[in-house]
C-alpha positions as semicolon CSV with decimal commas, in nm:
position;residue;x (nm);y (nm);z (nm)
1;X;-2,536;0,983;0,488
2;X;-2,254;0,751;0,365
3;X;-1,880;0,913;0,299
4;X;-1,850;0,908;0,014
5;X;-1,554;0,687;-0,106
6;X;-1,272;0,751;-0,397
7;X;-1,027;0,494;-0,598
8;X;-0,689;0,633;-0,689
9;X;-0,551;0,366;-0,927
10;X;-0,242;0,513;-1,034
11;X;0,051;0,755;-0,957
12;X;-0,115;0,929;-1,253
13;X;-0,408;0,963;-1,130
14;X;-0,338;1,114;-0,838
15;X;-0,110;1,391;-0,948
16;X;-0,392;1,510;-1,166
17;X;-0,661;1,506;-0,911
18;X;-0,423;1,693;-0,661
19;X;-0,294;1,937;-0,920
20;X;0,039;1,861;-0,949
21;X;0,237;1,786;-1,289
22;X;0,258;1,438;-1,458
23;X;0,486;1,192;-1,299
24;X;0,845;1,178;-1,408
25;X;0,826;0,807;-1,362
26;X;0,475;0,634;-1,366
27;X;0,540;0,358;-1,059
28;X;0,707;0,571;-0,820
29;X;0,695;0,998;-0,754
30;X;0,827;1,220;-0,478
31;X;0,554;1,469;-0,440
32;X;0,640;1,832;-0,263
33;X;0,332;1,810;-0,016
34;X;0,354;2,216;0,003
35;X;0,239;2,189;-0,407
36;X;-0,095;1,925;-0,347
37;X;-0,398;2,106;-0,350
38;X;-0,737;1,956;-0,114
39;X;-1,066;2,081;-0,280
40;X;-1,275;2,143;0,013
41;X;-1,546;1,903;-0,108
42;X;-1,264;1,631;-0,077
43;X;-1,231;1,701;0,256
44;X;-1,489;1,461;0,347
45;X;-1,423;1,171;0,156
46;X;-1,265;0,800;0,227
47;X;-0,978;0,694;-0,042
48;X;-0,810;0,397;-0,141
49;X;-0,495;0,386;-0,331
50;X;-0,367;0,091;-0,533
51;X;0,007;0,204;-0,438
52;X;0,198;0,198;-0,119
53;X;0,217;0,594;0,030
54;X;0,491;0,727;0,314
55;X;0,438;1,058;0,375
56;X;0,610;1,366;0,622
57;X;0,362;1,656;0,672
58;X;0,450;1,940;0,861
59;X;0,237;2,214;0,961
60;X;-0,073;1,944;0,945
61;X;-0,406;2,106;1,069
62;X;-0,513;1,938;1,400
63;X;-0,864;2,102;1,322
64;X;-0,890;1,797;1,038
65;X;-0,878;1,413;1,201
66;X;-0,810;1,160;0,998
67;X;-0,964;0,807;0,978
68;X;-0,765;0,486;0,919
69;X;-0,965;0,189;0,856
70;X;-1,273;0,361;1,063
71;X;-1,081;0,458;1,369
72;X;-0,952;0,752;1,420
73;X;-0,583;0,799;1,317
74;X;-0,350;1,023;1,608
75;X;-0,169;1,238;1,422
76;X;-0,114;1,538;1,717
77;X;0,265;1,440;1,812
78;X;0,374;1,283;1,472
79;X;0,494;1,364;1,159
80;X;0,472;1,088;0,881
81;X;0,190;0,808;0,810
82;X;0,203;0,507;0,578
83;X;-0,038;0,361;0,377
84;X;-0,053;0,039;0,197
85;X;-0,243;-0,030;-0,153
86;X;-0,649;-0,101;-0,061
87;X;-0,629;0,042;0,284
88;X;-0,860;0,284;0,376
89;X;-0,867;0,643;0,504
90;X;-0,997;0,962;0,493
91;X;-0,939;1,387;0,656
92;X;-1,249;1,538;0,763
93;X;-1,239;1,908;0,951
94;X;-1,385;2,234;0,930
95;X;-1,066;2,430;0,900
96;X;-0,918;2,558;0,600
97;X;-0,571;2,431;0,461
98;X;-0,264;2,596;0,624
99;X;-0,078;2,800;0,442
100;X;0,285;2,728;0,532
101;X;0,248;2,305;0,537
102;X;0,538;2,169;0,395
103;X;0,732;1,807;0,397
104;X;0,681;1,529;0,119
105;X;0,487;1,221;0,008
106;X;0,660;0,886;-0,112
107;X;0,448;0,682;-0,367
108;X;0,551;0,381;-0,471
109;X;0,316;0,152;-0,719
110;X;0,393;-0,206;-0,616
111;X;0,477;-0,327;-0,954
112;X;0,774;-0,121;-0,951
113;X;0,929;-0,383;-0,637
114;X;0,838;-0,720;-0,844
115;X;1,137;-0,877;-0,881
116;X;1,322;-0,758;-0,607
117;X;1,359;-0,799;-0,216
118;X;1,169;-0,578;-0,154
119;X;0,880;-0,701;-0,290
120;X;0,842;-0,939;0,029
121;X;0,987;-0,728;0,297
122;X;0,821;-0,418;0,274
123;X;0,463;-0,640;0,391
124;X;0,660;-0,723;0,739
125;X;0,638;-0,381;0,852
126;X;0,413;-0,300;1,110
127;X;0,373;0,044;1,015
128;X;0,177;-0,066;0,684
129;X;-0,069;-0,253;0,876
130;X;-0,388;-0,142;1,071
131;X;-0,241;-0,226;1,389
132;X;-0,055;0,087;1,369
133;X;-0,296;0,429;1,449
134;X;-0,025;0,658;1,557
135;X;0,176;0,895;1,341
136;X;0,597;0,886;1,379
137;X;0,739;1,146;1,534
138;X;1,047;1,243;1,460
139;X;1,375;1,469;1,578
140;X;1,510;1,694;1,368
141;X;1,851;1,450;1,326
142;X;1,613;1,164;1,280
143;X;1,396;1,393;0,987
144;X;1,730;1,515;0,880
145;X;1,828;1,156;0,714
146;X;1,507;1,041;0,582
147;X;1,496;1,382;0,381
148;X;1,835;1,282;0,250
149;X;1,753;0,925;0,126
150;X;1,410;1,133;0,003
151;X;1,614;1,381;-0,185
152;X;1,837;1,087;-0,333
153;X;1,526;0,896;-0,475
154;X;1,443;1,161;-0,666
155;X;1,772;1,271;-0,800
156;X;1,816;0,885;-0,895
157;X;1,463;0,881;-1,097
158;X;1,479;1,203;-1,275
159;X;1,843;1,116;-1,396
160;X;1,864;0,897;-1,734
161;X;1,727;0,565;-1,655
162;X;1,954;0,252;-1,663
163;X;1,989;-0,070;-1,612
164;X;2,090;0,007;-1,275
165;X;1,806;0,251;-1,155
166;X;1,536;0,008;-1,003
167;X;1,792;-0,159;-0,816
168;X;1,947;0,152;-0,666
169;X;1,590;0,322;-0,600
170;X;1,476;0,008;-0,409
171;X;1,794;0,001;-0,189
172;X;1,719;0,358;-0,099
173;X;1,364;0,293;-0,027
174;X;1,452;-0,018;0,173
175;X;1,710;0,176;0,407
176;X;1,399;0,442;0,463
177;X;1,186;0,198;0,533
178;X;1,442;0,068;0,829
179;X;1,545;0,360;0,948
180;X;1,135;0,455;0,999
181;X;1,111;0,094;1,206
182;X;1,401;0,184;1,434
183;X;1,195;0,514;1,472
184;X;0,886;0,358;1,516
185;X;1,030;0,086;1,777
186;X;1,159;0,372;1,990
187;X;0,847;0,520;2,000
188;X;0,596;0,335;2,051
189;X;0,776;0,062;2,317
190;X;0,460;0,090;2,535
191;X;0,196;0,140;2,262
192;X;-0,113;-0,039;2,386
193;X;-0,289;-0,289;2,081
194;X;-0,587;-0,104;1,920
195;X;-0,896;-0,322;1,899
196;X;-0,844;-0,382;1,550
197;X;-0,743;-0,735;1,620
198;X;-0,993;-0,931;1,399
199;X;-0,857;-0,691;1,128
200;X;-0,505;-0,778;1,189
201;X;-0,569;-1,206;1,228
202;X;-0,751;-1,188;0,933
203;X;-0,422;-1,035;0,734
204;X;-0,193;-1,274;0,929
205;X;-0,451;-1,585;0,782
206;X;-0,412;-1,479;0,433
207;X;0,008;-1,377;0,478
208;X;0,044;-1,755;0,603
209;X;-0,197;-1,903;0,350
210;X;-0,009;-1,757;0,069
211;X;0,328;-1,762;0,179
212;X;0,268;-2,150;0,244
213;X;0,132;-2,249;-0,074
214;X;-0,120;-2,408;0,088
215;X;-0,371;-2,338;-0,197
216;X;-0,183;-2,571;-0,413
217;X;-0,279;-2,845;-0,193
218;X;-0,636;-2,730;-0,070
219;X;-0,768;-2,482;-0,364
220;X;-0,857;-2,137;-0,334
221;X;-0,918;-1,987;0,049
222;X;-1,285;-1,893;0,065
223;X;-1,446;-1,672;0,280
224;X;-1,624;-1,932;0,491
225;X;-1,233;-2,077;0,553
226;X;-1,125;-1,773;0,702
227;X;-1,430;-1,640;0,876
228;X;-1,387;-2,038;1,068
229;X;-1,075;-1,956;1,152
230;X;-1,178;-1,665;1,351
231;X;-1,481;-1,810;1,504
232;X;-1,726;-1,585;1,299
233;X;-2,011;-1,623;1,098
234;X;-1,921;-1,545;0,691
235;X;-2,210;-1,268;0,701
236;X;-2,077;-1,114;1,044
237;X;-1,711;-1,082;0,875
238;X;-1,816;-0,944;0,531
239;X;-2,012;-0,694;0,749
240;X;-1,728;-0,633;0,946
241;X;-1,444;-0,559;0,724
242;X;-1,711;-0,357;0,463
243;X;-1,766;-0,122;0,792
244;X;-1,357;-0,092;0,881
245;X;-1,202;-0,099;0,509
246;X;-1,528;-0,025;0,266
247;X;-1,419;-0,334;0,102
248;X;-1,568;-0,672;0,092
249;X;-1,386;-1,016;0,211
250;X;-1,350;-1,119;-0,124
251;X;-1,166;-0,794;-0,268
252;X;-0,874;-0,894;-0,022
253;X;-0,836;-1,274;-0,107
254;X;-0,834;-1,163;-0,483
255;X;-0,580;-0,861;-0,393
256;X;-0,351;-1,135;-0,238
257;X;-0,375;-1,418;-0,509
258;X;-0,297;-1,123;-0,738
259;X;0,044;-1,029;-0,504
260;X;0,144;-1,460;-0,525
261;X;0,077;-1,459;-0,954
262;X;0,281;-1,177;-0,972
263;X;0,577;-1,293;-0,703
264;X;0,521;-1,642;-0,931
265;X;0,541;-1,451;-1,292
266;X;0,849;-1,269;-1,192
267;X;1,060;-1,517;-1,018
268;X;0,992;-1,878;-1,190
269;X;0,950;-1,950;-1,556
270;X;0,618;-2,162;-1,507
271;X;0,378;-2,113;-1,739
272;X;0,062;-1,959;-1,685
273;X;-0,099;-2,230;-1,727
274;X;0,108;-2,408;-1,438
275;X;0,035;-2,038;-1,194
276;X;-0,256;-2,077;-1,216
277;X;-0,342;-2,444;-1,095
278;X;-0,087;-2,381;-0,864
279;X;-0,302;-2,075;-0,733
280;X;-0,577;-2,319;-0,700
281;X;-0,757;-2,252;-1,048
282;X;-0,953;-2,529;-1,237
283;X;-0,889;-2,329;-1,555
284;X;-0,660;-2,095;-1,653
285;X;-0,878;-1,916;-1,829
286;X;-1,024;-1,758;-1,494
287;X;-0,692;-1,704;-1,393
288;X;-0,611;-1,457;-1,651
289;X;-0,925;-1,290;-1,647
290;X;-0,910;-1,212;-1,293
291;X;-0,563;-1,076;-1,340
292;X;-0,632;-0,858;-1,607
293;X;-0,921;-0,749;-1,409
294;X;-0,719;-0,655;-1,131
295;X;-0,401;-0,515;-1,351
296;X;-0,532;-0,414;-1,691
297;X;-0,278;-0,667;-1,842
298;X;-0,248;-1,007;-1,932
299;X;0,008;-1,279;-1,714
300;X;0,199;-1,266;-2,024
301;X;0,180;-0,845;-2,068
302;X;0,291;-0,824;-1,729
303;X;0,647;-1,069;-1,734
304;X;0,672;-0,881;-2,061
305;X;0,679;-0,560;-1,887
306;X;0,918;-0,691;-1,626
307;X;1,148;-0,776;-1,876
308;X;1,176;-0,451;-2,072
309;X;1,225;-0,268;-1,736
310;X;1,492;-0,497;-1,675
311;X;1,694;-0,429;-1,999
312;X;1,657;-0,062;-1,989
């Protein structure tokens, strides 16, 4: 019998179905993982999240396993886990849900980092990729200052909003996300590759597709491209990343044009129009329809929105 498999869309979305209060801010929350409550029927379920997720569990029943991708995520020594928007993973376990678990989740909606650094950096971590199955463990010193750069995200995005707030928030996610690499690096020196590594190619052929522009010159990457890069049949990698992600071949080249419009949109003043030839569409027509598809706004709703964030 298939797992059954869940969408969380928004920051929204998820506080409701976890029981927790609506979100101060609506693109980025601090949750109190002692306060998120697991029905036991979703205890057996595969989710996918359309925002990026850094979490610190303590107290984390080793009667439940969870699945990254479809392998089997270690999370005995460790502490935290990251997730990146459209990966998959899932708990399963016969045990019931400790009572003294405490720590926190990070969620961050990836429309919030548009416009900044950020934006491009945080996909050059390792520890958002499937390459990575093991959990971070952590000292006390070393848990010590991510809970204070935690604790100083949320004091920044409950205070009055300004201006100033997206940058500062950013800067204190971006110097968590480097301390967690040093901690990573010194842990897992001698980490042995998983056998993920079709998985991880195929993200390094769309990165260097996109980040080259080479769709301006060639057109849109198709399945057939990449699946010849990797010396597989187009039905063989379909097959292959629907059994590892749930998600077909296609979801992830439209997930990545979508990143490169929105990079485009908030950093040059083409038109969209000029995006999306650029992005390798014969009309822009398709362009915006498979944006607001993927977004729920138009090109022109969404530089709107980065514009009002910007003046507020």
């Amino acid at each position: 019998m298939p797992v059954e498999l869940h969408h969380i869309k928004t920051i929204n979305q998820y506080h409701k179905i976890r029981g927790l209060g609506k979100p101060v801010h609506p693109l980025v929350s601090i949750v109190d993982y002692s306060q998120v409550k697991v029905p036991e029927e979703d205890r057996f379920k595969n989710w996918i999240f359309d925002f990026y997720l850094v979490a610190l569990k303590r107290n984390f029943d080793h009667e439940f396993k969870m699945k990254y991708g479809q392998n089997q995520y270690d999370y005995d020594e460790g502490v935290m886990f990251f997730l990146a928007p459209g990966q998959l993973f899932g708990v399963q376990g016969d045990g019931k849900e400790p009572s003294q678990k405490s720590g926190w989740m990070l969620l961050v909606h990836p429309d919030f980092l548009y416009g900044t650094s950020l934006a491009k950096t945080i996909k050059n971590y390792d520890f958002f990729k499937y390459s990575i199955h093991e959990a971070l463990f952590l000292s006390e010193r070393e848990e010590q200052a991510l809970n204070t750069i935690i604790a100083n995200i949320e004091q920044e995005y409950q205070s009055v909003i300004d201006k100033h707030s997206q940058q500062i928030i950013v800067s204190l996610m971006d110097t968590l996300l480097a301390y967690s690499n040093r901690f990573y690096e010194r842990q897992f020196i001698t980490r042995k590759p998983m056998n993920h590594r079709i998985l991880e190619k195929f993200e390094e052929i769309l990165d260097e597709y996109f980040r080259s522009e080479n769709f301006i010159e060639h057109g849109m990457l198709s399945v057939t491209d990449i699946a010849d890069q990797l010396n597989l049949t187009p039905n063989y990698l379909s097959s292959l990343l629907k059994h590892l992600t749930g998600q077909s071949t296609q979801y992830y080249i439209h997930n990545k044009l979508i990143d490169a419009a929105k990079e485009k949109l908030s950093t040059t003043d083409l038109s969209v129009s000029q995006i999306a030839y650029q992005l390798g569409f014969d009309y822009p027509q398709s362009f915006s329809k498979l944006f607001r598809s993927k977004t729920n706004q138009s090109p022109l709703e969404f530089r709107k929105s980065l514009n009002l964030r910007s003046i507020r």
